[in-house]
C-alpha positions in Angstrom: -135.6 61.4 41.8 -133.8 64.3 43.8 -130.4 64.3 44.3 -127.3 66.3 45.1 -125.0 66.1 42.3 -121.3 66.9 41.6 -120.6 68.2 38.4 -117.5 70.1 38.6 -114.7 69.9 41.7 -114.3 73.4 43.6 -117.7 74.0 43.4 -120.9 73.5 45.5 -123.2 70.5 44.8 -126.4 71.1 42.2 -129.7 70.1 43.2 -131.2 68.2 40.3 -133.6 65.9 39.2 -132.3 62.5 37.5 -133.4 59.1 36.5 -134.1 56.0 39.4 -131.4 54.0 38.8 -131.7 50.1 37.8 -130.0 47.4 39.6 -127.9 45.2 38.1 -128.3 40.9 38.5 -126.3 41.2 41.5 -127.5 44.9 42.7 -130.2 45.8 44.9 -132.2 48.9 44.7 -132.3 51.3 48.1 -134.3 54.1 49.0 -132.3 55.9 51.0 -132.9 56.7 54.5 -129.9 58.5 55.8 -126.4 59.4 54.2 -123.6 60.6 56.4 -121.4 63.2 55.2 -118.0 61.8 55.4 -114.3 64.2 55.4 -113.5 61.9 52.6 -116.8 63.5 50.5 -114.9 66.8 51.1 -112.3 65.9 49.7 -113.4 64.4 46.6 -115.8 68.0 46.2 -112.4 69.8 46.7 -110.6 68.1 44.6 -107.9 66.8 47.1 -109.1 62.6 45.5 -108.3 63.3 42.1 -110.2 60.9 39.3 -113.8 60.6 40.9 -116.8 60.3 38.8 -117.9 62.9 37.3 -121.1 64.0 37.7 -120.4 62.4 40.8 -123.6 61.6 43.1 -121.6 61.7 46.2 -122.1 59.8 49.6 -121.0 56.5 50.9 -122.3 56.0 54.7 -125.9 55.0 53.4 -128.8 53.5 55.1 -131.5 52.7 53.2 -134.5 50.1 52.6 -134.3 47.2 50.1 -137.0 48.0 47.8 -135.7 45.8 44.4 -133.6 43.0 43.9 -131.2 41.7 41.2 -131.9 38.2 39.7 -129.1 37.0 41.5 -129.2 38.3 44.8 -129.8 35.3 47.8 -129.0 37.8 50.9 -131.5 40.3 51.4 -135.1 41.0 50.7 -137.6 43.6 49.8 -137.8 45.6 53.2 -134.4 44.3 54.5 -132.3 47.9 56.0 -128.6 47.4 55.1 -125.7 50.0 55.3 -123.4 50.7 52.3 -119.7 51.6 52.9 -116.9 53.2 50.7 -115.9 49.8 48.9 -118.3 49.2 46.6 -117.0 46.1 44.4 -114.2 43.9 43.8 -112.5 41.9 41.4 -111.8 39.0 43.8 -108.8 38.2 40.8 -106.2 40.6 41.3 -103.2 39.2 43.7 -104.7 41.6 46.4 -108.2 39.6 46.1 -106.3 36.5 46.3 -104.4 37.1 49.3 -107.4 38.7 51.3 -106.7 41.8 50.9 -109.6 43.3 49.0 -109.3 47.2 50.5 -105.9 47.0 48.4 -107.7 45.5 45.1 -106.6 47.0 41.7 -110.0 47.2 40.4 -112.2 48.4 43.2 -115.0 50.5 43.1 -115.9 53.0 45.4 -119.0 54.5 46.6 -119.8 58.1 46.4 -116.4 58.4 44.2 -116.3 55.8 41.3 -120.0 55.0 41.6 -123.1 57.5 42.4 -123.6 57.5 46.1 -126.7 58.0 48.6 -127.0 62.2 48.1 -129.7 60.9 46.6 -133.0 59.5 47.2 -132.6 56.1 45.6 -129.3 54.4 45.2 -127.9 50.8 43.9 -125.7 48.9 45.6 -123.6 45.4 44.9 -125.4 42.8 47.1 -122.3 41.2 48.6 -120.8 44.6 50.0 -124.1 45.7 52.0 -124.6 45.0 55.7 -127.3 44.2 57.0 -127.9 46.9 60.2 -128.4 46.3 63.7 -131.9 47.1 64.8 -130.6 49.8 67.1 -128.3 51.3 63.6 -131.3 50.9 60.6 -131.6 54.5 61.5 -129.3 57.9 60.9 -127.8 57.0 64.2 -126.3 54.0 61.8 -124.8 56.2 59.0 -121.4 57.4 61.0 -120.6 53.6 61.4 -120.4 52.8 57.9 -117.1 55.0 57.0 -116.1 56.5 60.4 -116.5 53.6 62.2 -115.3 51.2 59.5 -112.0 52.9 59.1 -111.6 54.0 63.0 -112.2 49.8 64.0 -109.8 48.9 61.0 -107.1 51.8 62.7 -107.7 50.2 66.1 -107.2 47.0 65.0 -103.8 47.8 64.0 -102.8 48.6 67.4 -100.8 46.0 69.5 -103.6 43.8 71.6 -101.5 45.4 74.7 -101.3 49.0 73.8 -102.7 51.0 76.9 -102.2 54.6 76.3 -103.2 55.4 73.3 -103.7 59.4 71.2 -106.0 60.3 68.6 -105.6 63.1 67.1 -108.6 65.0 65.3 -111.4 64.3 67.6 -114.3 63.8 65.0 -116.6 61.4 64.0 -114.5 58.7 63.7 -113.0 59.5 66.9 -115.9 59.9 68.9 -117.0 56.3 68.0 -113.3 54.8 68.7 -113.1 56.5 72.8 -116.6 54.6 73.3 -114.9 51.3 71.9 -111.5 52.2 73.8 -113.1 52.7 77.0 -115.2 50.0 76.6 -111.9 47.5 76.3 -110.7 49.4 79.1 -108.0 51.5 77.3 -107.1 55.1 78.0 -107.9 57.4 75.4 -105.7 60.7 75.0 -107.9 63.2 72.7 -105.8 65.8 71.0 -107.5 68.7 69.0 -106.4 72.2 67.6 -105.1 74.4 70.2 -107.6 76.1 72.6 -111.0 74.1 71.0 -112.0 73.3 74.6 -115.6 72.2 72.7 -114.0 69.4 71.3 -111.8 68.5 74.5 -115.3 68.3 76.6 -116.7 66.3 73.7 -113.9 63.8 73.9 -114.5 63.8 77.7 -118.0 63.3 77.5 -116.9 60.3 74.8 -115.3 58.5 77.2 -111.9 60.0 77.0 -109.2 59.9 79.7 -107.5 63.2 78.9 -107.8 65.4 76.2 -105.8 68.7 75.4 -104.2 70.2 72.4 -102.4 68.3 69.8 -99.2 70.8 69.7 -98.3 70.4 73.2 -96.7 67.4 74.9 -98.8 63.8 75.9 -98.7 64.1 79.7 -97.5 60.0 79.1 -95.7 58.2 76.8 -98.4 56.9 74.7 -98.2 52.9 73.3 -99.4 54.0 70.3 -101.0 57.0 68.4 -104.0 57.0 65.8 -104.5 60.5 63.5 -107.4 61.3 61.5 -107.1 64.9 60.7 -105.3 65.6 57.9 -102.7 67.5 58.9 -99.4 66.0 58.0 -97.4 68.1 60.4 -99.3 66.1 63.5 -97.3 62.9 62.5 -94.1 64.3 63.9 -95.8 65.6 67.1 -97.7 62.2 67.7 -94.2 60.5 67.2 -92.0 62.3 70.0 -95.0 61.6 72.2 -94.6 57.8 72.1 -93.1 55.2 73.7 -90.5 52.4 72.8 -91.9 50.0 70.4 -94.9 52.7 69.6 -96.8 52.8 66.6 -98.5 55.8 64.8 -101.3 54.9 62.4 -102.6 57.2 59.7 -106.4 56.8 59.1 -107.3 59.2 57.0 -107.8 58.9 53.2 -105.6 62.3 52.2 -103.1 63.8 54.7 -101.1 67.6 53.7 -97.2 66.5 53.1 -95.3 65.4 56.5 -92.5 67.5 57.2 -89.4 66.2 58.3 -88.1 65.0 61.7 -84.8 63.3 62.8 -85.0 59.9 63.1 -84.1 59.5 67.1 -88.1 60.1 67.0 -87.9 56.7 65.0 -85.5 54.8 66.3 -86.1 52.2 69.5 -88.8 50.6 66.5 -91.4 53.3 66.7 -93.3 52.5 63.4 -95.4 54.2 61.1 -98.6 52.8 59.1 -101.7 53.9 57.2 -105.1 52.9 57.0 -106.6 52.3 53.3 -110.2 52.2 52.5 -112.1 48.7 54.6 -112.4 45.0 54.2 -116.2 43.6 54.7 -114.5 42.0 57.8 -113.7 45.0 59.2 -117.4 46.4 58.8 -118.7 42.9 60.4 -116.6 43.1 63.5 -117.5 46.6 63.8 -121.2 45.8 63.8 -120.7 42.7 66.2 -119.1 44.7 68.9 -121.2 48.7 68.1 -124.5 47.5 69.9 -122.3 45.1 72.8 -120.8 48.8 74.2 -123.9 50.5 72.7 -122.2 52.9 70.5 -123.7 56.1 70.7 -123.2 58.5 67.8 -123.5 62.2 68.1 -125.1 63.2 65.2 -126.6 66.8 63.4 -128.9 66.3 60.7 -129.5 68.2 57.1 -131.8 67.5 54.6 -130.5 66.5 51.1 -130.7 69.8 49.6 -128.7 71.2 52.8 -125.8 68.9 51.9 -123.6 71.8 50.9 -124.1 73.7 53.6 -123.4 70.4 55.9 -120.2 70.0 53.3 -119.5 74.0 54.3 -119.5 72.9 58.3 -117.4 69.9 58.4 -114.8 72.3 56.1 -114.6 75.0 58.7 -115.1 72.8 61.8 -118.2 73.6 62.9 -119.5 69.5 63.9 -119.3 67.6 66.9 -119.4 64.2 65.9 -120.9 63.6 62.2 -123.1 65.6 59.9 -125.9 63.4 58.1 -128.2 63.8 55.6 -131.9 62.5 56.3 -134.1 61.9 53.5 
């Protein structure tokens, strides 16, 4: 089969030819309809997640078509179009696993990183961490959901119930599924971007946005709390003078450059500070439950398989508006 493969970090992805993988008892066996490329796969190819896979097929938004079942498997069929997301397995024994919190788990697996993902045109995954998709999302539509809507719902969750005013900073694919969520609940959205990209501003507008403007300039309101997906360390600071009493910042991304250091009045008055890591499968089914109620709409360019690098190449130097995926 054909796939994109990583064989050494720093250095574009190969085309190559390998062997249809075979699922295991509890695996089933995809073809792959459409892959997303995720910030998270750029960082594994730039070596910024040390201690991926190597070769290393990457990808972990996947939708693809049942087309062989494990022994074991119950949930899905031959046919059946599920979505595969960054956890891929878990031990379900650690003392993470025990006390529900399986994104945490010591011996996790992860797609596209610690097990080949969907740059490829067949791919395995474990039965029990597959979704099955929406109608309206077994399409490349679906693919953004499956990482940057995971982890953008699992931010947003982490938000007090009666937050109001709330930033995101880095107005990409994740963010662009968020404002439609946001608005939706009837919350106000406050985009902020890199300094003069008034592309990105309209596109947070056009999202659903209530404002947008740059991220080094001042929130025209105290914001409730404050979500940041780039990964630019030095925004935590700025998103923390903009908030309010009792605000909360949460950190969403998977890598972030070092924080530099601020004085704590910008903490005090129990302003907090969390991040986001990896998903839970309940995360992913809430996400699916309430994506079709708003519809979600994802804004989407496509690549084929062999473009992946150059789709890679523009999400590195900003060049997207919403999510790059590959469609196979």
């Amino acid at each position: 089969m054909r796939a994109m493969v990583l064989h050494q970090v720093g250095h574009p992805l190969i085309p190559s030819s390998i062997e249809i993988p075979v699922p295991a008892a509890d695996q089933l066996l995809l073809r792959v309809i459409a892959c997303g490329v995720c910030r998270t796969d750029l960082h594994i190819a730039d070596g910024e997640l040390a201690h991926s896979k190597l070769p290393l097929v990457p990808g972990h938004e996947i939708i693809g078509t049942v087309v062989r079942v494990g022994q074991q498997v119950q949930a899905f069929k031959i046919g059946d179009i599920v979505g595969v997301p960054w956890l891929a397995y878990t031990c379900k024994q650690c003392r993470y696993c025990k006390r529900h919190q399986e994104n945490l788990c010591e011996h996790a697996l992860f797609t596209g990183y610690t097990m080949n993902g969907g740059y490829a045109e067949y791919t395995v995954a474990y039965e029990q961490y597959c979704f099955p998709m929406p109608a309206i999302y077994a399409n490349a539509a679906g693919a953004p959901l499956l990482c940057a809507g995971f982890i953008g719902y699992r931010s947003w969750n982490k938000i007090r119930e009666d937050a109001e005013n709330i930033g995101i900073y880095g107005f990409g694919a994740a963010a662009h599924i968020l404002t439609q969520i946001a608005a939706f609940k009837k919350k106000n959205i406050y985009a902020f971007t890199k300094r003069g990209d008034s592309l990105s501003q309209m596109f947070a507008l056009d999202n659903g946005a209530h404002w947008a403007g740059d991220a080094t300039g001042h929130s025209p309101v105290k914001l409730d709390a404050a979500i940041i997906f780039a990964p630019d360390g030095g925004l935590l600071p700025i998103a923390l003078r903009n908030l309010d009493k009792g605000g909360q910042v949460i950190c969403g991304g998977i890598h972030m450059s070092d924080i530099p250091p601020f004085p704590y009045s910008h903490l005090w008055e129990e302003r907090s500070i969390q991040s986001v890591a990896n998903l839970t499968r309940d995360d992913g089914i809430s996400l699916l439950q309430i994506a079709p109620q708003v519809p979600v709409r994802t804004t989407v360019r496509t690549y084929s398989l062999e473009e992946a690098n150059d789709a890679l190449n523009d999400l590195r130097t900003g060049k997207l508006y919403g999510a790059a995926v590959l469609v196979l």
